[in-house]
Backbone as CSV, one residue per row, in Angstrom:
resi,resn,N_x,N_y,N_z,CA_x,CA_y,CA_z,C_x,C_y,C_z
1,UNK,-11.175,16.426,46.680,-10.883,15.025,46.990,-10.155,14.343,45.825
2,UNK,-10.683,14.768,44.457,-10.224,14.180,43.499,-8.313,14.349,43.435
3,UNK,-8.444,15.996,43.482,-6.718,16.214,43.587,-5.984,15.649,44.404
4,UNK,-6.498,15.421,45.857,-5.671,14.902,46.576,-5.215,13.378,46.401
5,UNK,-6.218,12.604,45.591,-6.429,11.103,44.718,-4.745,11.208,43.725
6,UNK,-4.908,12.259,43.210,-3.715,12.191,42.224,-2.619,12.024,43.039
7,UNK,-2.489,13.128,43.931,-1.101,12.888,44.646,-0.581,12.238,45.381
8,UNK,-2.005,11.174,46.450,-1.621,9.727,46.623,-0.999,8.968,45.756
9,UNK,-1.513,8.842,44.747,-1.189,7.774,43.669,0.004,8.323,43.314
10,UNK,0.862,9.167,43.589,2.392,9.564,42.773,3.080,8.856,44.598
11,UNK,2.619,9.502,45.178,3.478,9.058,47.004,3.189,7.716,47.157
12,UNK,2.553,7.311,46.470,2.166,5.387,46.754,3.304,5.024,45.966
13,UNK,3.541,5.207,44.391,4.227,4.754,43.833,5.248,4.844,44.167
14,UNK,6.084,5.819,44.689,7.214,6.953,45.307,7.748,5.705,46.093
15,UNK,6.855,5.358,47.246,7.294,5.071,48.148,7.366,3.302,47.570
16,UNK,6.833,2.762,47.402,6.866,1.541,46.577,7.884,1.467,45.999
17,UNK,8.270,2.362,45.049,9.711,2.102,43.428,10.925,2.675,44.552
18,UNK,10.469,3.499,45.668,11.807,4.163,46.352,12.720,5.091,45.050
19,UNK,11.675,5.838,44.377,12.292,6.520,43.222,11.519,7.961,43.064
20,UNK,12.247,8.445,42.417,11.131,10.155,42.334,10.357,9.806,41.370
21,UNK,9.423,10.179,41.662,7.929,10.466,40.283,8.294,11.679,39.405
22,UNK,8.630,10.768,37.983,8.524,11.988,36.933,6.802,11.453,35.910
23,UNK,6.213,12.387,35.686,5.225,12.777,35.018,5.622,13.000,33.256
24,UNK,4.684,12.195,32.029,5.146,12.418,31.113,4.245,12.643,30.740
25,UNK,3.407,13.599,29.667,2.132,13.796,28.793,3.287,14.219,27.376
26,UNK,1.839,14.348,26.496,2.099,15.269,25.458,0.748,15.791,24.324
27,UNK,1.075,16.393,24.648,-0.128,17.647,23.526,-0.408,17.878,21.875
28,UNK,-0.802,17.080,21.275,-0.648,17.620,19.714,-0.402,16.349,19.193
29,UNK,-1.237,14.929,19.757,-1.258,13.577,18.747,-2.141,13.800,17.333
30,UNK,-3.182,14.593,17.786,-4.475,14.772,16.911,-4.346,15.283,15.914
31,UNK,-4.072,16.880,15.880,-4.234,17.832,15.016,-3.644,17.055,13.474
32,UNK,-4.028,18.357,12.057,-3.044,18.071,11.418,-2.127,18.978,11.139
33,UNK,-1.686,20.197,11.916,-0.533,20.558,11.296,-0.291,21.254,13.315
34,UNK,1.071,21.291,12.952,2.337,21.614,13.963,2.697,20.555,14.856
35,UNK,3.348,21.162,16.072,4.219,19.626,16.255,3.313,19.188,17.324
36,UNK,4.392,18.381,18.189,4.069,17.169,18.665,4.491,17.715,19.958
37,UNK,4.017,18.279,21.454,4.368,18.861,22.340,4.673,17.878,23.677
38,UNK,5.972,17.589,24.032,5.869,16.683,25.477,6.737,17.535,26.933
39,UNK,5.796,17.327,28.260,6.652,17.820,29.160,7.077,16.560,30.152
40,UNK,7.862,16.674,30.825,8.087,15.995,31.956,8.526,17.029,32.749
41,UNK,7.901,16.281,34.103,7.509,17.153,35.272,7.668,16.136,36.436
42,UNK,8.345,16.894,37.255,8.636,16.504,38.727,8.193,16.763,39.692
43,UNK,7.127,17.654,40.512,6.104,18.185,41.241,7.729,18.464,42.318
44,UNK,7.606,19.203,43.046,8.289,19.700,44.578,6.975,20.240,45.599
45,UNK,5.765,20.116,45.408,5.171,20.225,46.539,3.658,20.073,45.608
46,UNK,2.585,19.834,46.461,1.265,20.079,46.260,0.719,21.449,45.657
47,UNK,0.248,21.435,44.045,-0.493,22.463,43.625,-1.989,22.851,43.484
48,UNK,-2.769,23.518,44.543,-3.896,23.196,44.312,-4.765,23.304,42.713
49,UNK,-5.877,22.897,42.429,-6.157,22.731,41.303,-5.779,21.995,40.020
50,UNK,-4.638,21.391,39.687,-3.854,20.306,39.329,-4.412,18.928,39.147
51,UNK,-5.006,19.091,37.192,-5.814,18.021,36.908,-5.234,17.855,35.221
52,UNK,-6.424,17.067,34.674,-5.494,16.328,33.297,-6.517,18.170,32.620
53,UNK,-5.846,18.301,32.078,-5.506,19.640,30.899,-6.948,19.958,30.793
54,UNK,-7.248,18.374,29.895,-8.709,18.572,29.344,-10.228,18.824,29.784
55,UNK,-9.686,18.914,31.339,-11.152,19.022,32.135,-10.876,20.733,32.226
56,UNK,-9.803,21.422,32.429,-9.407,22.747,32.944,-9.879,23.795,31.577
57,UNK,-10.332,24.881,31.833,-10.669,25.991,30.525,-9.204,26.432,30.580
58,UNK,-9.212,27.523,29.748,-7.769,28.110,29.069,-7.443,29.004,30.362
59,UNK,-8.246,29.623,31.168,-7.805,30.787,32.172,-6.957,29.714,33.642
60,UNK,-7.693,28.789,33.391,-7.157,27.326,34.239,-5.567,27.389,34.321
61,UNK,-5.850,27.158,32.829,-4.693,26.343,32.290,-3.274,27.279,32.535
62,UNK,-3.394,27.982,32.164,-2.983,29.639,32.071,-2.029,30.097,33.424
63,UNK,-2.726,29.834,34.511,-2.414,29.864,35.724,-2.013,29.018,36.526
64,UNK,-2.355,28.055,36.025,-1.430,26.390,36.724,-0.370,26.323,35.997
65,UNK,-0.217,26.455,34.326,1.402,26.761,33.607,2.499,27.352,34.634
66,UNK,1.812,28.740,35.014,2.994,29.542,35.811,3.182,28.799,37.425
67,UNK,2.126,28.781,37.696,2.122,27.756,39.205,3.388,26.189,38.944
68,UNK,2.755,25.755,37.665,3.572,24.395,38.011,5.397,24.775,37.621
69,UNK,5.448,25.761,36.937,6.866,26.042,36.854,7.680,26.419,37.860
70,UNK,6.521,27.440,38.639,7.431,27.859,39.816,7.582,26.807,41.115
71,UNK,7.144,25.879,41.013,7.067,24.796,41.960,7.427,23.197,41.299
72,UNK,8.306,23.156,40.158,8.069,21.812,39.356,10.269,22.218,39.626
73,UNK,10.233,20.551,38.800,11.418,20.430,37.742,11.039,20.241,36.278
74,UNK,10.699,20.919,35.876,10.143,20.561,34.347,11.373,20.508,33.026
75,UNK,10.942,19.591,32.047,11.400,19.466,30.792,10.673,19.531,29.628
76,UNK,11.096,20.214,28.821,10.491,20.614,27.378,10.743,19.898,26.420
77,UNK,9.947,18.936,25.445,10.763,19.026,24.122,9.270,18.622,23.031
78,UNK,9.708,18.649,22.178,8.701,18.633,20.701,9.463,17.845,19.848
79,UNK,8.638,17.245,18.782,8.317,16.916,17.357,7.885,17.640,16.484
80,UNK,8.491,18.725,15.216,8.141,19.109,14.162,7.086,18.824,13.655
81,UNK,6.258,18.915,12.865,5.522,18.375,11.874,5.986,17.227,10.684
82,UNK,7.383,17.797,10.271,8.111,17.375,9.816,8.434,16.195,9.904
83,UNK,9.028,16.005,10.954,9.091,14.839,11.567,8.039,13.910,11.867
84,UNK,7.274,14.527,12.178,5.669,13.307,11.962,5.784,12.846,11.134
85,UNK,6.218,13.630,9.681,5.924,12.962,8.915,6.737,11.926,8.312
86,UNK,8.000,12.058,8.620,8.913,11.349,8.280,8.968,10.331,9.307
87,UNK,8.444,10.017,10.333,8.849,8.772,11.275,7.572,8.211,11.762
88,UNK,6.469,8.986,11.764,5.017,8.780,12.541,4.716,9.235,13.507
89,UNK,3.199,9.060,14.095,3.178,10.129,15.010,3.697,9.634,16.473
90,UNK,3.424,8.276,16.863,3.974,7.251,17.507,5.337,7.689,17.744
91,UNK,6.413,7.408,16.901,7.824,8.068,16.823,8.586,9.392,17.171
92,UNK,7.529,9.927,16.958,7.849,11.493,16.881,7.005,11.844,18.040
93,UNK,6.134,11.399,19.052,5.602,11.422,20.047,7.060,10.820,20.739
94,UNK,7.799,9.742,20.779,8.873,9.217,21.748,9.851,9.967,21.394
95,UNK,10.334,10.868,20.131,11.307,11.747,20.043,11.301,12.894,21.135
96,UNK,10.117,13.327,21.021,9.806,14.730,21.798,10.101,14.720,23.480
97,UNK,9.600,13.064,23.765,9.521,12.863,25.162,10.691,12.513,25.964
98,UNK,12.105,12.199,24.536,12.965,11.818,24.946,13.836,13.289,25.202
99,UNK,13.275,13.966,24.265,14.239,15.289,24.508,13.297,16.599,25.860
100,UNK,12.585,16.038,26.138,12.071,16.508,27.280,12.992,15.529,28.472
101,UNK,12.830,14.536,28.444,13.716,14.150,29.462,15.018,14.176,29.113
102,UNK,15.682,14.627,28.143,17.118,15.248,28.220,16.980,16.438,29.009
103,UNK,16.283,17.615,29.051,16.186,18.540,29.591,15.958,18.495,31.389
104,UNK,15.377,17.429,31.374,14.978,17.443,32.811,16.527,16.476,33.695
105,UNK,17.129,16.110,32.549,17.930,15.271,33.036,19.231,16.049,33.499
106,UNK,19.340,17.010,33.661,20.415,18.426,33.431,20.046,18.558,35.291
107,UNK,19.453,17.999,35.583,18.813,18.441,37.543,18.139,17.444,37.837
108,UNK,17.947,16.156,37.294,17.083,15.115,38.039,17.899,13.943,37.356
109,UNK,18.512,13.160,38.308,19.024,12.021,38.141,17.960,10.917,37.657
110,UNK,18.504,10.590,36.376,16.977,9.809,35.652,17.153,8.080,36.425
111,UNK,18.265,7.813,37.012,18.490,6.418,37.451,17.652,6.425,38.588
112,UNK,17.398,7.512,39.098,16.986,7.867,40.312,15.048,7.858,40.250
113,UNK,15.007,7.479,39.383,13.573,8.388,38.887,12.366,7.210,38.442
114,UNK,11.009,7.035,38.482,9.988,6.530,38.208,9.337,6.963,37.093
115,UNK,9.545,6.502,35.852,9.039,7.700,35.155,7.121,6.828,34.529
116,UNK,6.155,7.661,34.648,5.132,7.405,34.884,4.195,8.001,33.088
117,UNK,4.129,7.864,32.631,3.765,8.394,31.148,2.318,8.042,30.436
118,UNK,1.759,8.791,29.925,0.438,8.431,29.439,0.244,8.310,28.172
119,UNK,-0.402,6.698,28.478,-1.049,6.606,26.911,-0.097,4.752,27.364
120,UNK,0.320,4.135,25.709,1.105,2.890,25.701,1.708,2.876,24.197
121,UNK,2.411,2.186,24.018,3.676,1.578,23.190,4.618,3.058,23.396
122,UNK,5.024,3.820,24.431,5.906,4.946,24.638,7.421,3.728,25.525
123,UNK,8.315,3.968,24.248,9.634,3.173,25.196,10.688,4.460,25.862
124,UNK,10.508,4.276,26.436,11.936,5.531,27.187,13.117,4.930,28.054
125,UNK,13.741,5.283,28.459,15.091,4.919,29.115,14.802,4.586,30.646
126,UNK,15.287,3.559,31.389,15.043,3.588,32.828,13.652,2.664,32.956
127,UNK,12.744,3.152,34.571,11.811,2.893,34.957,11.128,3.529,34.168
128,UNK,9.917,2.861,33.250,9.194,3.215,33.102,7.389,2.864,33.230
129,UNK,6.797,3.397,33.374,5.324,2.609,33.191,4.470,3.479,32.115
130,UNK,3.699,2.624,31.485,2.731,3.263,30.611,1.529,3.147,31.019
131,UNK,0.678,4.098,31.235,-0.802,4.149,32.201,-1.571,5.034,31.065
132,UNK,-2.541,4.205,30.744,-3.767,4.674,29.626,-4.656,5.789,30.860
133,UNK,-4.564,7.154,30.426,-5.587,8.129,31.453,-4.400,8.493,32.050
134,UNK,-3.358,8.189,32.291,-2.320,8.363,33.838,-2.564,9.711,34.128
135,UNK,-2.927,11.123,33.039,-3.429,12.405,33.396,-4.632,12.194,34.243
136,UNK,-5.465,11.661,34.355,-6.760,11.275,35.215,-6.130,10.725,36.659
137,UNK,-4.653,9.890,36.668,-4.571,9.053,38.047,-3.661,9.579,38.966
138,UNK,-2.888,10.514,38.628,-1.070,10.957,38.643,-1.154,12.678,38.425
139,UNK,-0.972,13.197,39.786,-0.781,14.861,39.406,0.319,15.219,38.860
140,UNK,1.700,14.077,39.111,2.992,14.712,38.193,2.748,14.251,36.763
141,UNK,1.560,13.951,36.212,1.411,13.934,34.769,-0.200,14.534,33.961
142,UNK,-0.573,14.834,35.492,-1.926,15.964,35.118,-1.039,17.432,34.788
143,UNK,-0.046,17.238,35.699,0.892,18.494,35.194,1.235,18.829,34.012
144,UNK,2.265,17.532,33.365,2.786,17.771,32.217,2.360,17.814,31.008
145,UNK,0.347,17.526,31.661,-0.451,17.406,30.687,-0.611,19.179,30.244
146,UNK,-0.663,19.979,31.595,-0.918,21.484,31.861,0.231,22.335,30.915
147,UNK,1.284,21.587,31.459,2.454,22.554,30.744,2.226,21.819,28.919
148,UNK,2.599,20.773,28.849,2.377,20.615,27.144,1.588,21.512,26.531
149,UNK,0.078,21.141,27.122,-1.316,21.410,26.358,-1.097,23.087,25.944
150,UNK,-0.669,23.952,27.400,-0.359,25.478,27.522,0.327,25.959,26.444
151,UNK,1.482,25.204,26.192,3.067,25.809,25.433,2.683,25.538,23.989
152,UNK,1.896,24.009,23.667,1.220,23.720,22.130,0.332,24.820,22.012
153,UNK,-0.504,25.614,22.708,-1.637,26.129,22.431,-1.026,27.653,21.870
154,UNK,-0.142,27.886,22.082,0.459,29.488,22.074,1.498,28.704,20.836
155,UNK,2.327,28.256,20.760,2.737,27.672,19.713,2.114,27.986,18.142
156,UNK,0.587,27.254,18.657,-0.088,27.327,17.474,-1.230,28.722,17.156
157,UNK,-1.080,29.725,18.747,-1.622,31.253,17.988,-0.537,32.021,17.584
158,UNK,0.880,31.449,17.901,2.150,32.307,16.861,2.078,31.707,15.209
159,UNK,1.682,30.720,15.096,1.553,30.142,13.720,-0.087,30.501,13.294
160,UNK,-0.637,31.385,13.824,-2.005,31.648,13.350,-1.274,33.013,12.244
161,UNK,-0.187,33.912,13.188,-0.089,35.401,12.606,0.475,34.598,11.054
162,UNK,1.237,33.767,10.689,2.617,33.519,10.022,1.820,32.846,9.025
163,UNK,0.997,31.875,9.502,-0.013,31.329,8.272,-1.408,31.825,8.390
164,UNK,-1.956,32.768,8.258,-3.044,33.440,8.393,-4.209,32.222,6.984
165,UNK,-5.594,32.428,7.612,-6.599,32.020,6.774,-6.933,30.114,7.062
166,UNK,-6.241,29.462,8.051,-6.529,28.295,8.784,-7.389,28.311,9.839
167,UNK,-7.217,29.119,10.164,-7.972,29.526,11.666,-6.926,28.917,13.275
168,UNK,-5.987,29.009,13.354,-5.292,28.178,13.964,-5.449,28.534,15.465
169,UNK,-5.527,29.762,15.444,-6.434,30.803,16.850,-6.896,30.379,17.561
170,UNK,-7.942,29.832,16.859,-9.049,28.571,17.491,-9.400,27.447,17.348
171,UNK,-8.408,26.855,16.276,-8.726,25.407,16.245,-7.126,24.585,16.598
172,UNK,-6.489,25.445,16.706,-5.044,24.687,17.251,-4.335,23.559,16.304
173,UNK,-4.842,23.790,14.961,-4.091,22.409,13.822,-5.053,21.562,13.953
174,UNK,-6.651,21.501,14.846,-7.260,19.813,14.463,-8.540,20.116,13.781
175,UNK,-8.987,19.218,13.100,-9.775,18.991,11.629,-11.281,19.697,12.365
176,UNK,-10.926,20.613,12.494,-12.476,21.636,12.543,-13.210,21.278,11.038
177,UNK,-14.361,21.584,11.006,-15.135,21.763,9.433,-14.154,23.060,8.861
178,UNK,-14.107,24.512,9.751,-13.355,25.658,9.239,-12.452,25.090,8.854
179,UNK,-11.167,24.496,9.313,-10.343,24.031,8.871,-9.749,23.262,7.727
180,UNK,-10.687,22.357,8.047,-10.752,21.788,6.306,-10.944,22.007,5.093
181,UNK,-12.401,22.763,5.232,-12.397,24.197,4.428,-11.386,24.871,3.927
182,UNK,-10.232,25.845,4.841,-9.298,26.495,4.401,-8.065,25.655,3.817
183,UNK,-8.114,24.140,4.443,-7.161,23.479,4.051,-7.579,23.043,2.592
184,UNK,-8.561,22.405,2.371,-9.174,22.494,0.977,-8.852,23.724,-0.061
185,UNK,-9.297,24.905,0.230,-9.058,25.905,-0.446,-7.526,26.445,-0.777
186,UNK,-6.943,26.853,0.412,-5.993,27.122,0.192,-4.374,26.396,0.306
187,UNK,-5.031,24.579,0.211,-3.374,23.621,0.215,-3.089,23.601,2.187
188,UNK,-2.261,22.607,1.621,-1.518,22.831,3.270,-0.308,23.954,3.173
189,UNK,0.004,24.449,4.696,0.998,25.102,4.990,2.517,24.288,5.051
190,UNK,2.954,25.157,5.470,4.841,24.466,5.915,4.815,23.982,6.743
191,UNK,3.669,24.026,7.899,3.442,23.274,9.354,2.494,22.004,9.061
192,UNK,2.068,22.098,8.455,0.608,21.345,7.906,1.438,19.581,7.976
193,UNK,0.995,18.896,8.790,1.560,17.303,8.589,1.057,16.625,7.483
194,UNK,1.610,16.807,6.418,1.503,15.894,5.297,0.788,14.239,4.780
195,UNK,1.307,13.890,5.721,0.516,12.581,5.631,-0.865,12.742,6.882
196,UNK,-1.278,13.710,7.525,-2.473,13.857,7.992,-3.523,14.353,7.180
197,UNK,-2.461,15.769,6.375,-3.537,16.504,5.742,-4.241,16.001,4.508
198,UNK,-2.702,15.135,3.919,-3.361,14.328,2.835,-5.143,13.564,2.572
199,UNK,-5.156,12.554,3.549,-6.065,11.731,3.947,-7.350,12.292,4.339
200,UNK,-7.050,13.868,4.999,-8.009,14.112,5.324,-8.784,14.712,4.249
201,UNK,-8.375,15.414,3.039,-8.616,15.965,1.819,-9.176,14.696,0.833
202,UNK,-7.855,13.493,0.688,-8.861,12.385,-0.006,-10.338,12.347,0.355
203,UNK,-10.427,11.894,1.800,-11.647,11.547,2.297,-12.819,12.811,2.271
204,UNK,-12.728,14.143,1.729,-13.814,14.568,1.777,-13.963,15.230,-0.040
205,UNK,-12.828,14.442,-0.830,-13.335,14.608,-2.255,-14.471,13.581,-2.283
């Protein structure tokens, strides 16, 4: 019942704006090191199981990734670490989302489009709305919650082999006790967000 809740709420809006529902999330506000992950997503039909990321386990997740691709218009894009640090996470959260909707914009007319995004102060181009939860209200952004969360998570077990002794495997870049620990001991990495890791090291001298 709940899923079918989401996909009212994208065909209500649909039909209301007389515009396509694009879906915006992004994955990786928290952590402190790697980037900043955003998808936008266009749904082309009903996927069963199709919810916000964080209720779904990894085998979930795993299998709705490949489901929503083969049935989506999706767009990719990220924020460095780097860039967090140089603009904020705020900033570098609207960088990522803008170059996700460059990508999606290559097959989906963005004039044409509703774009529906979670969380607030996100400015983007066109229609937009900002909906605090919108992964909880909206399956074209429980989606892009699926594809972000998926693509950050593998992201950060290729940066487990490359920076070994963080634990990144299993903590994905966010302030585990392990983590801090290794970040303590052994400095930050080249991925490591600088002005996160900083603060977090002040605060436990």
């Amino acid at each position: 019942m709940r899923v079918e809740n989401l996909y009212s709420f994208d065909a209500r809006l649909s039909r209301t704006a007389g515009k396509i529902i694009v879906g915006l999330d992004e994955a990786g506000r928290g952590p402190l090191a790697g980037p900043v992950v955003a998808a936008a997503v266009v749904l082309t039909c009903q996927i069963p199981g199709v919810d916000d990321s964080k209720k779904l386990d990894a085998r979930s997740r795993k299998d709705l990734f490949f489901e929503i691709l083969r049935n989506s218009i999706t767009g990719i894009g990220l924020a460095t670490s780097m860039e967090i640090d140089r603009y904020n996470i705020l900033r570098a959260t609207n960088i990522a989302m803008l170059r996700a909707l460059s990508q999606l914009s290559k097959v989906v007319r963005l004039s044409e489009a509703l774009l529906i995004v979670d969380g607030t102060n996100i400015e983007l181009p066109g229609f937009c709305i900002n909906l605090v939860k919108a992964d909880m209200k909206s399956a074209s952004v429980a989606a892009a919650s699926i594809v972000a969360k998926f693509l950050r998570d593998k992201i950060m077990e290729f940066y487990d082999s490359i920076y070994p002794g963080y634990g990144f495997l299993f903590n994905k870049g966010y302030p585990t006790p392990e983590h801090l620990r290794a970040l303590k001991q052994l400095g930050p990495s080249r991925i490591h967000r600088k002005t996160f890791a900083s603060k977090q090291l002040k605060g436990r001298r």
